[in-house]
gemmi code that builds the backbone of each chain (N, CA, C; Angstrom):
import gemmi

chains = {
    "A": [
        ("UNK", (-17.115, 18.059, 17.093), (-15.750, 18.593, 17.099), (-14.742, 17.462, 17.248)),
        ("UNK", (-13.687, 17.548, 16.369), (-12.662, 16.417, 16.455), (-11.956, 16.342, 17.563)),
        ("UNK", (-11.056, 15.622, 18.023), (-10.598, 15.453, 19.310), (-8.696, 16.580, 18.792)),
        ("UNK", (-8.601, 16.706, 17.451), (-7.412, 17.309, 16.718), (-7.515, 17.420, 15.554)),
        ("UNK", (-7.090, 18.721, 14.943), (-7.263, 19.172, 13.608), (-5.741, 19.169, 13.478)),
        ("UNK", (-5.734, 18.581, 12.098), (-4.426, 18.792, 11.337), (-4.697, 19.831, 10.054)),
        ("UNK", (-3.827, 20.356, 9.862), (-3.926, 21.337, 8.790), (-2.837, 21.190, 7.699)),
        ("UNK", (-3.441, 20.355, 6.462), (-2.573, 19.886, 5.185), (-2.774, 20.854, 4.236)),
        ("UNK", (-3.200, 22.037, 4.376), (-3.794, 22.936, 3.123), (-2.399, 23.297, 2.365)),
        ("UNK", (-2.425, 23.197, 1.502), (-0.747, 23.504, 0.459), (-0.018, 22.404, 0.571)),
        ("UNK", (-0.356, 21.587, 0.898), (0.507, 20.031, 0.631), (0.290, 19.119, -0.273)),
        ("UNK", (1.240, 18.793, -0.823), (1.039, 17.653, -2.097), (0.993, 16.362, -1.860)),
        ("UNK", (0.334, 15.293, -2.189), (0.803, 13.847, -2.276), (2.022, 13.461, -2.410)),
        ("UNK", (2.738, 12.372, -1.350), (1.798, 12.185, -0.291), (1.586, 12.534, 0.878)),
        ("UNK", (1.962, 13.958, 1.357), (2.499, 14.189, 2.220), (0.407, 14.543, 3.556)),
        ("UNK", (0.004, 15.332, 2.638), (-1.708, 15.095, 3.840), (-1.763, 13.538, 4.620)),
        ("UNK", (-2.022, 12.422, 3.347), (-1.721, 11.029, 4.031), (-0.266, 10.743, 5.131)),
        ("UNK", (0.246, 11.701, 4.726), (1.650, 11.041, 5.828), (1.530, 11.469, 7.314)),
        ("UNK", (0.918, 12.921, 6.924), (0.645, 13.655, 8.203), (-0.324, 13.221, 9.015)),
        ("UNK", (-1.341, 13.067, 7.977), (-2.706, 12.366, 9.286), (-1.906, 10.881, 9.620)),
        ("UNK", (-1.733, 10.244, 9.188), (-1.366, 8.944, 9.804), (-0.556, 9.360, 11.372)),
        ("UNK", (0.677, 10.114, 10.868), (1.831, 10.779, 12.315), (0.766, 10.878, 13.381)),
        ("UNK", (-0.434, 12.073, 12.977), (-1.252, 12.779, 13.783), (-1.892, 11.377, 14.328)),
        ("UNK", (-2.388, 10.484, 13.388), (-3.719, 9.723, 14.009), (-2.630, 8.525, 14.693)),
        ("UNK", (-1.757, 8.489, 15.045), (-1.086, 7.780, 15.796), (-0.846, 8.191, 17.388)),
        ("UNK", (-0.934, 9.406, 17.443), (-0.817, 10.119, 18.601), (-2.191, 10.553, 19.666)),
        ("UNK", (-3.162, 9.908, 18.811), (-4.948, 9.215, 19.542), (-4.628, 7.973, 20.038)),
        ("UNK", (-5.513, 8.102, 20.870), (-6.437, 7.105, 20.918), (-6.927, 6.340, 20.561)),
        ("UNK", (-7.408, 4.818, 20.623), (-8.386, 4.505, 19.739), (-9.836, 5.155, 20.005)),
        ("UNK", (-10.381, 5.450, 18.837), (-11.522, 6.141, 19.071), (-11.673, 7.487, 18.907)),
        ("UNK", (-10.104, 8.523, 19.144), (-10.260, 9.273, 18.711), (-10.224, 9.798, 17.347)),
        ("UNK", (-10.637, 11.259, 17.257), (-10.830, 11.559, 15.893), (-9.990, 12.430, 15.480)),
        ("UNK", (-9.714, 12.574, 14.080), (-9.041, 13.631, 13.753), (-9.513, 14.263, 12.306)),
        ("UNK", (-9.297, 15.947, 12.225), (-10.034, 16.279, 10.988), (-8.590, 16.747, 10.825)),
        ("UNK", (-9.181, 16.838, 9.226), (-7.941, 17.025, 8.036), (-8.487, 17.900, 7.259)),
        ("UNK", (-7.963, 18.945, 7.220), (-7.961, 20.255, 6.198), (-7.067, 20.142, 4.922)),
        ("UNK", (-7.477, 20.076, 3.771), (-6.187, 19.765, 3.012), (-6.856, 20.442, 1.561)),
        ("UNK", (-5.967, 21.356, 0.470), (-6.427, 21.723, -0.373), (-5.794, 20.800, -1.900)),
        ("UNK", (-5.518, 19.539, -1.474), (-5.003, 18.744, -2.863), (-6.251, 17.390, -3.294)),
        ("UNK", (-6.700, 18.369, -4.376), (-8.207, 17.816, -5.040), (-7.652, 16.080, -4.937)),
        ("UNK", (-6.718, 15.452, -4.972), (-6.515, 14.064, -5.121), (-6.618, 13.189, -3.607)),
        ("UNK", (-6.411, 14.367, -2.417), (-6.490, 13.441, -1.528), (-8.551, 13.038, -1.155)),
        ("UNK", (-9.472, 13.546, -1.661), (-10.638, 12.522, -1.529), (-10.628, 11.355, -2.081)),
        ("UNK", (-9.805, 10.939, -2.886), (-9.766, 9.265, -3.068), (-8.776, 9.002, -2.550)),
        ("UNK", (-7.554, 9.495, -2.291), (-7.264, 9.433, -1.016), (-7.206, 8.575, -0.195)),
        ("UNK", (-8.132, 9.412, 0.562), (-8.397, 9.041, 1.827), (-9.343, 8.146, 1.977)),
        ("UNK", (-10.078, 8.221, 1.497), (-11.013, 6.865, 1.130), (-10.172, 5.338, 0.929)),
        ("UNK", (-9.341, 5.485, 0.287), (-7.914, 4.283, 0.254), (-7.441, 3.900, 1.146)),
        ("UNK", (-7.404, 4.981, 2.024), (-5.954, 5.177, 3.131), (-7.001, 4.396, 3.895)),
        ("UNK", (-8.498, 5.275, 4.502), (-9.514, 4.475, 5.496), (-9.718, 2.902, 5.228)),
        ("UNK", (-10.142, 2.653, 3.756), (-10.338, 1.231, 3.418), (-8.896, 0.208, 4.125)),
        ("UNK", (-7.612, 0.744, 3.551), (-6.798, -0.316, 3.851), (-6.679, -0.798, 5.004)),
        ("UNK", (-6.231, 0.683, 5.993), (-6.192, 0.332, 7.349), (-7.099, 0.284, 8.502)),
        ("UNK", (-8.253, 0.437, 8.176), (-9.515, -0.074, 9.034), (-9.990, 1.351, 9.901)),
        ("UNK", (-9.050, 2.643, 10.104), (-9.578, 3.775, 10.318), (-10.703, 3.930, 10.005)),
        ("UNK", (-11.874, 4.625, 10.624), (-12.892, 5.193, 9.632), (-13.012, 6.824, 9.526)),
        ("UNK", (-13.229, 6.446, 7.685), (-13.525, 7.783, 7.505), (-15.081, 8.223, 7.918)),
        ("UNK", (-15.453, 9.442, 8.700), (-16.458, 9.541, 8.750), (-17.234, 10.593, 8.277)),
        ("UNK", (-16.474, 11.476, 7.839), (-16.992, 12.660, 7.183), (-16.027, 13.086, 6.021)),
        ("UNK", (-16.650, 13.599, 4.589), (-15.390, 14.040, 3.905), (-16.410, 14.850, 2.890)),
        ("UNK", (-16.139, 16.161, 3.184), (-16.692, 17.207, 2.449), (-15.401, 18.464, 1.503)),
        ("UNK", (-16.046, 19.271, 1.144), (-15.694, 20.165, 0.767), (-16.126, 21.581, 1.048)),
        ("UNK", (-15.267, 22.462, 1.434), (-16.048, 23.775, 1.534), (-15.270, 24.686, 0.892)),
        ("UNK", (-15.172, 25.725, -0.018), (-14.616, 26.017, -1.323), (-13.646, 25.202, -1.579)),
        ("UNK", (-12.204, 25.784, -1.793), (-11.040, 24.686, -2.366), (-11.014, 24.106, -1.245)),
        ("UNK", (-11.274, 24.056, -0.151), (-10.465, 23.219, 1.313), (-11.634, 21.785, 1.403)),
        ("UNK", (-10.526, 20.514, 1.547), (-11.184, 19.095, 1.710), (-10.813, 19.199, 2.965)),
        ("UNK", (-12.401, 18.347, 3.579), (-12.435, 18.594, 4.998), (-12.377, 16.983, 5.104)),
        ("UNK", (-11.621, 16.257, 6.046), (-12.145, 14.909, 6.348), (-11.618, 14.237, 8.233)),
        ("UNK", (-12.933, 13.578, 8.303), (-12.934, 12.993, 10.377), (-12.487, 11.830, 9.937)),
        ("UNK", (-11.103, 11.582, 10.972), (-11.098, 10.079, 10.647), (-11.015, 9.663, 12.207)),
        ("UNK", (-11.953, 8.598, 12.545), (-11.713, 7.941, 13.553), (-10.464, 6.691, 13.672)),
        ("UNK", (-9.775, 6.900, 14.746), (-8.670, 6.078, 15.153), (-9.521, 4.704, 14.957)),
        ("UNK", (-9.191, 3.505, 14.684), (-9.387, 2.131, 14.710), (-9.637, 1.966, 15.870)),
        ("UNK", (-10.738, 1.265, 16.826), (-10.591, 0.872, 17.895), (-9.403, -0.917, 18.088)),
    ],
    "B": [
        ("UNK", (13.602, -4.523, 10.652), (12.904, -4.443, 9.987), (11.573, -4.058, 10.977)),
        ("UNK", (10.555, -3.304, 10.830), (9.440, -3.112, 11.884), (8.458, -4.146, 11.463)),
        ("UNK", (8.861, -5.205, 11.537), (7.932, -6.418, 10.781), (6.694, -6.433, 11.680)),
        ("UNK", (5.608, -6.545, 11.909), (4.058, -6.353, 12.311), (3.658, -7.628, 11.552)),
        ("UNK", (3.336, -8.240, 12.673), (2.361, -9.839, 12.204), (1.373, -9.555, 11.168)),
        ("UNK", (1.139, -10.649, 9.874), (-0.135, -10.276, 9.043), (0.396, -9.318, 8.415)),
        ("UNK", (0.906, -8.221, 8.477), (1.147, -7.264, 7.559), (1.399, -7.537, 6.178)),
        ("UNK", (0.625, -6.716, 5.441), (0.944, -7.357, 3.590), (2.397, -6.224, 3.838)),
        ("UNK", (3.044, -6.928, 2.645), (4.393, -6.134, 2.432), (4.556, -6.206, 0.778)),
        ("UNK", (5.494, -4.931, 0.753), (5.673, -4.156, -0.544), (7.329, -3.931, -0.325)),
        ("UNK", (7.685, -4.609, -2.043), (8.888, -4.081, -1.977), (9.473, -3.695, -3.528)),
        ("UNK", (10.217, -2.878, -3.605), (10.627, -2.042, -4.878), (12.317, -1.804, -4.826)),
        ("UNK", (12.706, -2.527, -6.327), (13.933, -1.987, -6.881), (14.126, -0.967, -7.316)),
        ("UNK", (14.850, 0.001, -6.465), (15.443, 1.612, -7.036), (16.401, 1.613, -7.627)),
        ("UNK", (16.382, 1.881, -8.959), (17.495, 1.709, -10.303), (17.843, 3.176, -10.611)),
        ("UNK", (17.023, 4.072, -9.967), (17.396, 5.474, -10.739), (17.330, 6.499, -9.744)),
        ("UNK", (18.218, 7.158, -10.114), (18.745, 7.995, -8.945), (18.986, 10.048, -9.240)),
        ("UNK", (17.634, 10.307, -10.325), (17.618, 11.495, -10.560), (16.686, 11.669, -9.747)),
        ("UNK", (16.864, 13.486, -10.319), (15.468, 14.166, -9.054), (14.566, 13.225, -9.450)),
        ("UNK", (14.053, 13.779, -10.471), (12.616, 13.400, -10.623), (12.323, 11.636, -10.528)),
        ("UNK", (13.339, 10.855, -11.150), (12.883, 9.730, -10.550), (13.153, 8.857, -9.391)),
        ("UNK", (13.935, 9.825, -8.258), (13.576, 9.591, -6.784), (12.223, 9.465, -6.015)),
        ("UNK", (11.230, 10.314, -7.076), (9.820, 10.400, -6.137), (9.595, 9.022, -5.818)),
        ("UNK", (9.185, 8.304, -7.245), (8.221, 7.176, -7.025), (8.575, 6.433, -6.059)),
        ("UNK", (9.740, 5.709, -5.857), (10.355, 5.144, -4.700), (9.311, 5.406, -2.825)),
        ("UNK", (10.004, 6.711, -3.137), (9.855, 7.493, -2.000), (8.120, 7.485, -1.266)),
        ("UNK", (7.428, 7.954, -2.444), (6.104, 8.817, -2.455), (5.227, 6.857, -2.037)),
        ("UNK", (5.709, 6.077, -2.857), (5.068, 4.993, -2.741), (5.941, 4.175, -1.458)),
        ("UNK", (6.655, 4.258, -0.604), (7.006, 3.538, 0.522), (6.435, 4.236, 1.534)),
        ("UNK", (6.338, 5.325, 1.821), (6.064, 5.993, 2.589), (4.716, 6.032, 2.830)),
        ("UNK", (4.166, 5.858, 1.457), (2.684, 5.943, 1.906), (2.374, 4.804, 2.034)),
        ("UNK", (2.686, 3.437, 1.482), (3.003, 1.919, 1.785), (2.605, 1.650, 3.700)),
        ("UNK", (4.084, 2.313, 4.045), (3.946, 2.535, 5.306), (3.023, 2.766, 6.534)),
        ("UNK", (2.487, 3.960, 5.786), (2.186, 4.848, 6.280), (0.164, 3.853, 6.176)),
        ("UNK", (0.017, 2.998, 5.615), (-1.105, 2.576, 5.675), (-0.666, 0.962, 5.719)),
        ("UNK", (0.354, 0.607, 6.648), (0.645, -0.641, 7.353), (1.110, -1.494, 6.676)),
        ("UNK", (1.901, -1.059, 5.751), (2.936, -2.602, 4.883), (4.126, -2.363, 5.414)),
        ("UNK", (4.645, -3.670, 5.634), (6.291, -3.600, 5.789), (7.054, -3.194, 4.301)),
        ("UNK", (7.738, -2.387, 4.011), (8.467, -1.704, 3.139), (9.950, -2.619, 2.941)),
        ("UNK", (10.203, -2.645, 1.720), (11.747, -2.949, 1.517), (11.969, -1.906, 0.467)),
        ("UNK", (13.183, -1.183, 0.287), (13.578, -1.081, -0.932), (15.090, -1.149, -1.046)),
        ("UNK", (15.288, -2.071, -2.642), (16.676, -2.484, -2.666), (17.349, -1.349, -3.899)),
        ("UNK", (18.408, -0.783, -3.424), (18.902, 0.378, -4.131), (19.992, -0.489, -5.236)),
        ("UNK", (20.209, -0.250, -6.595), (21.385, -0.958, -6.916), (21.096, 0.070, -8.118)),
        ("UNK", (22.854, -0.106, -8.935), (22.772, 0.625, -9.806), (22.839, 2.219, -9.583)),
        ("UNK", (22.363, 2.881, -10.458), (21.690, 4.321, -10.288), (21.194, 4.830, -9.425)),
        ("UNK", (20.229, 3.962, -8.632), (19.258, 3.955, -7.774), (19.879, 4.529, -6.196)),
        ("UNK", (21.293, 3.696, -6.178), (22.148, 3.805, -4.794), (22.754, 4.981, -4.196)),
        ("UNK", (23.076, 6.040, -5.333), (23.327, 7.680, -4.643), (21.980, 7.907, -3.574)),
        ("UNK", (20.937, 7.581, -4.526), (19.517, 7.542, -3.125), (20.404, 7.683, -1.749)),
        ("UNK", (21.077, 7.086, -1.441), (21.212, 6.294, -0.100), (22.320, 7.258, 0.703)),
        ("UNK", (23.465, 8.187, -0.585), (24.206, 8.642, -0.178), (23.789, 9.830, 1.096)),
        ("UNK", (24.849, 10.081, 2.541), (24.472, 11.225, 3.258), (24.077, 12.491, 2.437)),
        ("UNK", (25.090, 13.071, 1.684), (25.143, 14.347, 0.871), (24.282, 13.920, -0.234)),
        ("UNK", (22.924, 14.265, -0.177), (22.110, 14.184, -1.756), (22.396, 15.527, -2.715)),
        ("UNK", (22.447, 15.056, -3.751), (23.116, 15.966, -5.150), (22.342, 15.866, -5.592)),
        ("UNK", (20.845, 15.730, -6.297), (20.356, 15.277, -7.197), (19.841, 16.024, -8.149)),
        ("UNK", (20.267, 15.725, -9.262), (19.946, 16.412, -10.999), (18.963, 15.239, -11.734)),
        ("UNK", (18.798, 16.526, -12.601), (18.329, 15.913, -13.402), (18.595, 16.957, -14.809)),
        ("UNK", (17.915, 15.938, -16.064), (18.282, 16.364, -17.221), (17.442, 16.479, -18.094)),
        ("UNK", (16.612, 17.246, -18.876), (16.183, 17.196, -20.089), (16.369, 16.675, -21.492)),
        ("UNK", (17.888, 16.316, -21.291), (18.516, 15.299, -22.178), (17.382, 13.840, -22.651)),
        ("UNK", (17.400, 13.766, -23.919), (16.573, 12.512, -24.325), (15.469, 12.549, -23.631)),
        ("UNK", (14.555, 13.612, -23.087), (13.415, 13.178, -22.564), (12.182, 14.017, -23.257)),
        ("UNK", (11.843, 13.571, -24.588), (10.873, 14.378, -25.048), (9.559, 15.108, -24.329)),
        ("UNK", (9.387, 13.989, -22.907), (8.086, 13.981, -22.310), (8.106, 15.026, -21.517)),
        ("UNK", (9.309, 15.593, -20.984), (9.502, 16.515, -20.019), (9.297, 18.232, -20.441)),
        ("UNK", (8.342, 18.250, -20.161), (7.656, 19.857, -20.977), (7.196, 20.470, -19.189)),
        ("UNK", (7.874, 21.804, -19.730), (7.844, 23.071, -18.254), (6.554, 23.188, -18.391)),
        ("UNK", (5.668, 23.730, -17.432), (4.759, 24.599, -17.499), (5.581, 26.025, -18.233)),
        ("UNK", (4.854, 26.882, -18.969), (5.512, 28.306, -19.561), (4.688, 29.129, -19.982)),
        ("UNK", (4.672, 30.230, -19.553), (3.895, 31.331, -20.572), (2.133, 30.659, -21.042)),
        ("UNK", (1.651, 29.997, -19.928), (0.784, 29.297, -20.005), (0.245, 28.267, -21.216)),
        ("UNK", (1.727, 28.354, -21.724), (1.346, 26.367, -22.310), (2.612, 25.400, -21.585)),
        ("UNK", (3.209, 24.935, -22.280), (4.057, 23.890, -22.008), (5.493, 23.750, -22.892)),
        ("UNK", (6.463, 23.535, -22.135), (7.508, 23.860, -23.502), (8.399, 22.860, -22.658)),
        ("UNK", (8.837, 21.929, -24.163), (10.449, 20.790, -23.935), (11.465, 21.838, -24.285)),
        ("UNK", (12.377, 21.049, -24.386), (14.037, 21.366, -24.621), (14.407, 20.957, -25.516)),
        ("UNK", (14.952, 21.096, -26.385), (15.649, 20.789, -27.633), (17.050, 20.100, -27.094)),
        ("UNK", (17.216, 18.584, -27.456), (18.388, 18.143, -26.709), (20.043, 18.565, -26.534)),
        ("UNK", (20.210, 19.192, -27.910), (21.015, 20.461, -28.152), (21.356, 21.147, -27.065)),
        ("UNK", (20.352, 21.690, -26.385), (20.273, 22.569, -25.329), (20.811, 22.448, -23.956)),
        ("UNK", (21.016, 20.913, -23.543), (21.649, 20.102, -22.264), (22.816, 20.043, -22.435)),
        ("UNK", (23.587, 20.005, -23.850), (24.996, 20.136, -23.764), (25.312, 21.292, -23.672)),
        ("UNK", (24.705, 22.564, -23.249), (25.372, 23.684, -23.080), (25.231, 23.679, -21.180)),
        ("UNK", (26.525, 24.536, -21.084), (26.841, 24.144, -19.521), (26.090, 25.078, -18.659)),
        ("UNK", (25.341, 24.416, -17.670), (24.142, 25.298, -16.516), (23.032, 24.952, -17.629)),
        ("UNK", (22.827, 24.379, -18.073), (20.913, 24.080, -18.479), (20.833, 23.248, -17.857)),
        ("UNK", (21.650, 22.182, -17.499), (20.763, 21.168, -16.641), (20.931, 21.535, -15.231)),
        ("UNK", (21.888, 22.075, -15.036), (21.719, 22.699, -13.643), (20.698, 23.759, -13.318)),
        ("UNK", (20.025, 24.456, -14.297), (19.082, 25.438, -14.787), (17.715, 25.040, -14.126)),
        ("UNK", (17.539, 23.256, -15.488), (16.211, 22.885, -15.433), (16.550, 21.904, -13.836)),
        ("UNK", (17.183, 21.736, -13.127), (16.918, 21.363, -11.796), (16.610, 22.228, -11.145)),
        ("UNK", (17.192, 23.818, -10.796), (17.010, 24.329, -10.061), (15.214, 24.786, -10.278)),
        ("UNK", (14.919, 24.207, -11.340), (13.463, 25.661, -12.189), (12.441, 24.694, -11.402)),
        ("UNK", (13.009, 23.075, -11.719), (11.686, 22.328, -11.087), (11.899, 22.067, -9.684)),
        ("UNK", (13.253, 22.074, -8.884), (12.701, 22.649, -7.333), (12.112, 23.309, -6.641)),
        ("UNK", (12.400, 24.639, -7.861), (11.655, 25.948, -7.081), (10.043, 25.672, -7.471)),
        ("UNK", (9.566, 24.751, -8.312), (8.184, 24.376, -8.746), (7.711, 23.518, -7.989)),
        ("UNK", (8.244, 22.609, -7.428), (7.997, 21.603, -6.457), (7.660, 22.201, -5.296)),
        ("UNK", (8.148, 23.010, -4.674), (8.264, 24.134, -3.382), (7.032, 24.915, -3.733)),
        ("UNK", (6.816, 25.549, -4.595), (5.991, 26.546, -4.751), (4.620, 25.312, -4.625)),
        ("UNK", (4.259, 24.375, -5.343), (3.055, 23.226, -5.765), (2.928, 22.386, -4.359)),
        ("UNK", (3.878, 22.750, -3.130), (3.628, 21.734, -1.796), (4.055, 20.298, -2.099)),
        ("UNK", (4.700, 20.390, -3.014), (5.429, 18.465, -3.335), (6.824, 18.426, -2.501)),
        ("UNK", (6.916, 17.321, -1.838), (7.687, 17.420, -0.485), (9.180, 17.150, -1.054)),
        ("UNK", (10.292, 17.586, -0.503), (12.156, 17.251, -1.013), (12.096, 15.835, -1.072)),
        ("UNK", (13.074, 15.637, -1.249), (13.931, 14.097, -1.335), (13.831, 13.784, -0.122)),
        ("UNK", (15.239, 14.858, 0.566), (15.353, 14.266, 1.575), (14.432, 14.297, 3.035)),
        ("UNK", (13.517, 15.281, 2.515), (12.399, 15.139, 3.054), (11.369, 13.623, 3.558)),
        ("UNK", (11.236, 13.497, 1.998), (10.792, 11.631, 2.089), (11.324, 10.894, 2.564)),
        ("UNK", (13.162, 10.942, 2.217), (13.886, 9.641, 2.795), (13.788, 9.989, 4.291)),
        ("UNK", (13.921, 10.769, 4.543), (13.730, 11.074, 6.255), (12.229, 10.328, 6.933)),
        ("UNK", (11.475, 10.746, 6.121), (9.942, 9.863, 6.660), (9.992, 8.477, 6.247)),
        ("UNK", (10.813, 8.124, 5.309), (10.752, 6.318, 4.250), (11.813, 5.916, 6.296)),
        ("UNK", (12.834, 6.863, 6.731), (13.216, 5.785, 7.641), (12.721, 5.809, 8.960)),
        ("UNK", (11.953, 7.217, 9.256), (11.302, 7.429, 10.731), (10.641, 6.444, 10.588)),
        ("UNK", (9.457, 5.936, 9.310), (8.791, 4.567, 9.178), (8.796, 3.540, 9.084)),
        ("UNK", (10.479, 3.419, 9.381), (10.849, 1.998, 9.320), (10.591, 1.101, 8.310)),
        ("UNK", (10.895, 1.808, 6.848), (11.220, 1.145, 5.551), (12.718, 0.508, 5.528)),
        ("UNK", (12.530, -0.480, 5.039), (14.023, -1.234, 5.319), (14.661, -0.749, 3.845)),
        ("UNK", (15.753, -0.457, 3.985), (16.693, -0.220, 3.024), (17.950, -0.782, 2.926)),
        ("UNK", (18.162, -1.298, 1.224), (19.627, -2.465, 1.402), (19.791, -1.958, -0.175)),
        ("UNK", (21.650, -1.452, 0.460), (21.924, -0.882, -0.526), (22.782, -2.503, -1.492)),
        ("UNK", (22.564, -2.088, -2.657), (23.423, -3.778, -3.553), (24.876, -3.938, -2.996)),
        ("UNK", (25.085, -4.673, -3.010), (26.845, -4.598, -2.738), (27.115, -5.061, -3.928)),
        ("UNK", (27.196, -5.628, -4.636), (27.798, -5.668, -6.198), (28.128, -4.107, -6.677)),
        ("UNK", (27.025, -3.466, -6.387), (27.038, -1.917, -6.868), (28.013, -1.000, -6.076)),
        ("UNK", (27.754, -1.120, -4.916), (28.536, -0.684, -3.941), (30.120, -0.687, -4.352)),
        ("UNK", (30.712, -2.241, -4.547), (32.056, -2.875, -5.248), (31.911, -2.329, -6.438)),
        ("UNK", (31.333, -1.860, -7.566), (31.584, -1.432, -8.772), (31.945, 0.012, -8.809)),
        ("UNK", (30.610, 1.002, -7.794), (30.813, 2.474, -8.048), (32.182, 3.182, -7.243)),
        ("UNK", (32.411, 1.999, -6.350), (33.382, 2.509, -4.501), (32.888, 3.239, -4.225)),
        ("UNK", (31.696, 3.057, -3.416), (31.003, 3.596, -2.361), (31.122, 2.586, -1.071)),
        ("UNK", (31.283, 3.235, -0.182), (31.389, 2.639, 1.107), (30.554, 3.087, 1.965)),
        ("UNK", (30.213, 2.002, 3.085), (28.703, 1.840, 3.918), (29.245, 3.535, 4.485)),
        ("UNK", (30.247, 4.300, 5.189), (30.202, 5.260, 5.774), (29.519, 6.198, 4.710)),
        ("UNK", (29.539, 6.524, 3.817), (28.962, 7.489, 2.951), (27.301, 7.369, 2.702)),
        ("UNK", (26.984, 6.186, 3.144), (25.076, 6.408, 3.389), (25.225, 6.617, 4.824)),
        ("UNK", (23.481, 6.960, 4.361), (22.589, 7.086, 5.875), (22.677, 6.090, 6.480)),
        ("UNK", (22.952, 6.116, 8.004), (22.230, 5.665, 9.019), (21.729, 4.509, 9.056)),
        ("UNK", (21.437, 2.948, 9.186), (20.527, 2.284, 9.369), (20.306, 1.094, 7.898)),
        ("UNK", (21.354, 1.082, 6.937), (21.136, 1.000, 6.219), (21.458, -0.541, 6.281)),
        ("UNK", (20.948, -1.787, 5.274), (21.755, -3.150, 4.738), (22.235, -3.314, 3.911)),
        ("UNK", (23.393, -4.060, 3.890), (23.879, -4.016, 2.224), (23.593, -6.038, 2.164)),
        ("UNK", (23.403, -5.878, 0.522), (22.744, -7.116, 0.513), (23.044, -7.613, -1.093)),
        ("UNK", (22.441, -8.507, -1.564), (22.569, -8.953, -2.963), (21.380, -9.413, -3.687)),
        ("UNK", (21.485, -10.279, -4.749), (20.074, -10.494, -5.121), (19.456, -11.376, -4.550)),
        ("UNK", (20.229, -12.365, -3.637), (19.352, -13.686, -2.962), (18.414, -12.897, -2.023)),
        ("UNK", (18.870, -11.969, -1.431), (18.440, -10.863, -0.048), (17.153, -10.728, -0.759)),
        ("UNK", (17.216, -10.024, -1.758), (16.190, -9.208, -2.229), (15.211, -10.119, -2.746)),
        ("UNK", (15.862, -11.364, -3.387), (14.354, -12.561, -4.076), (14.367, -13.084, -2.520)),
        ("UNK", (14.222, -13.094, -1.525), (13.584, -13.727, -0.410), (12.445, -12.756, -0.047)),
        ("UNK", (13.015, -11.290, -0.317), (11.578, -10.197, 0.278), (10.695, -10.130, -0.595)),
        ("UNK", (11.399, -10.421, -1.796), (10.228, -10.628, -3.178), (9.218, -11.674, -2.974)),
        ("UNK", (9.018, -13.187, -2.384), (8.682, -14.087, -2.396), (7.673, -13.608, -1.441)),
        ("UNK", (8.039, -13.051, -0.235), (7.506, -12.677, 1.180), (6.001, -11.510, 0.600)),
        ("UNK", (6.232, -10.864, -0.359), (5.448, -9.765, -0.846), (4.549, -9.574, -1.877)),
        ("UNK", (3.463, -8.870, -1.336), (2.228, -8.926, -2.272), (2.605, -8.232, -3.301)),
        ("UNK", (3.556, -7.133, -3.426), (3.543, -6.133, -4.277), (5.090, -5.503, -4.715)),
        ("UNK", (5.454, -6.008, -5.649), (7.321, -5.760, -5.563), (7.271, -5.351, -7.065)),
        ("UNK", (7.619, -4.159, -6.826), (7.925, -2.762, -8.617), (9.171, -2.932, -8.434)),
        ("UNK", (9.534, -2.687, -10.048), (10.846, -2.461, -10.327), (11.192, -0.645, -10.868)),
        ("UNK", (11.268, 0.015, -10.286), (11.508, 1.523, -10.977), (13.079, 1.817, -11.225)),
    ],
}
model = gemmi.Model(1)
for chain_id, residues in chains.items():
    chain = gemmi.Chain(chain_id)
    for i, (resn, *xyz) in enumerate(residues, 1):
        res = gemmi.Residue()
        res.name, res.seqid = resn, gemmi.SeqId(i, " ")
        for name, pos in zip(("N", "CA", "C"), xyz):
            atom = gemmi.Atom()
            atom.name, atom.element = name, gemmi.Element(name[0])
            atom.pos, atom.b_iso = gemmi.Position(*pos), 0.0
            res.add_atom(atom)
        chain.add_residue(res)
    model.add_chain(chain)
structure = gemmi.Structure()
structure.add_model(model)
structure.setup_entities()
């Protein structure tokens, strides 16, 4: 279980990336946060967003239209 | 400027100042930001209503062959004919707000509000400024006014500098 769920479902680029960042600023390092989001473009994404800034992504699935993804805060 | 040691930085000339080509600006500083670059963007020209408090922003179907509605489940342009009659372009702005809203694609001033909570630096031209008479009270908040030396120093400083 994440330490906070954000919920991006009906949001367009770039606004899921804008939100988790707000959200994953307000952790911890170490903590986690999942992202609900139904815009097929944010799995590469977020994969971008994790690569640049050293976050890790640690989970990123799908369960019907809804992209699920854990990102751990950077320690 | 929220300058952060090491930080790669990105910076972009905003030349155009319709709806639709407010996004790129916007959509790409923010998310810039938002994954640890220091941001500049220098408004001049067209680009500088951006900056104004009261945003107006239109747009036109005029000369733009590329701009096709979703419709009746294909796609349909405008015949340029059609923009000189009065309320079509006020028409096709209002048709693609209410499309933007409905699709979760975020306002203008939506973005510019997050481009400055994130501490994107913004410098409006003053050449432009002196040409259109606009004065610093009529932008937002926080703003620089600057010229081109301003702007080729952040250019030099930056991995990544668009011209839109």
């Amino acid at each position: 279980m994440a330490d906070q769920t954000l919920d991006a479902k009906g949001l367009n680029c770039p606004l899921p990336i804008l939100r988790a960042k707000k959200a994953l600023s307000t952790l911890p390092p170490g903590g986690t946060l999942e992202v609900l989001a139904t815009d097929p473009g944010a799995v590469k994404d977020f994969e971008a967003f994790a690569r640049t800034t050293g976050h890790e992504l640690l989970e990123s699935t799908t369960e019907g239209n809804v992209f699920r993804f854990v990102l751990k805060h950077k320690a | 400027m929220s300058e952060s040691a090491g930080a790669k930085r990105m910076s972009i000339i905003v030349t155009k100042g319709t709806l639709d080509w407010a996004y790129p600006p916007f959509i790409l500083s923010t998310t810039a930001a938002a994954m640890g670059l220091d941001v500049t963007l220098f408004f001049t020209f067209y680009g500088l209503p951006l900056l104004l408090k009261d945003l107006d922003l239109k747009m036109s179907p005029l000369g733009n062959p590329a701009m096709k509605m979703p419709m009746m489940g294909g796609h349909m342009g405008m015949p340029n004919i059609m923009s000189m009659i009065p309320g079509v372009d006020a028409g096709a702005t209002a048709m693609m707000k209410n499309m933007m809203k409905k699709k979760g694609v975020a306002s203008i001033p939506e973005l510019r509000s997050l481009a400055v909570e994130s501490g994107v630096r913004m410098i409006a031209c003053q050449m432009t400024m002196d040409l259109f008479e606009y004065r610093k009270e009529d932008m937002i908040e926080g703003i620089e006014i600057g010229g081109a030396a301003t702007y080729i120093e952040v250019a030099t400083q930056s991995q990544i500098n668009l011209f839109i």
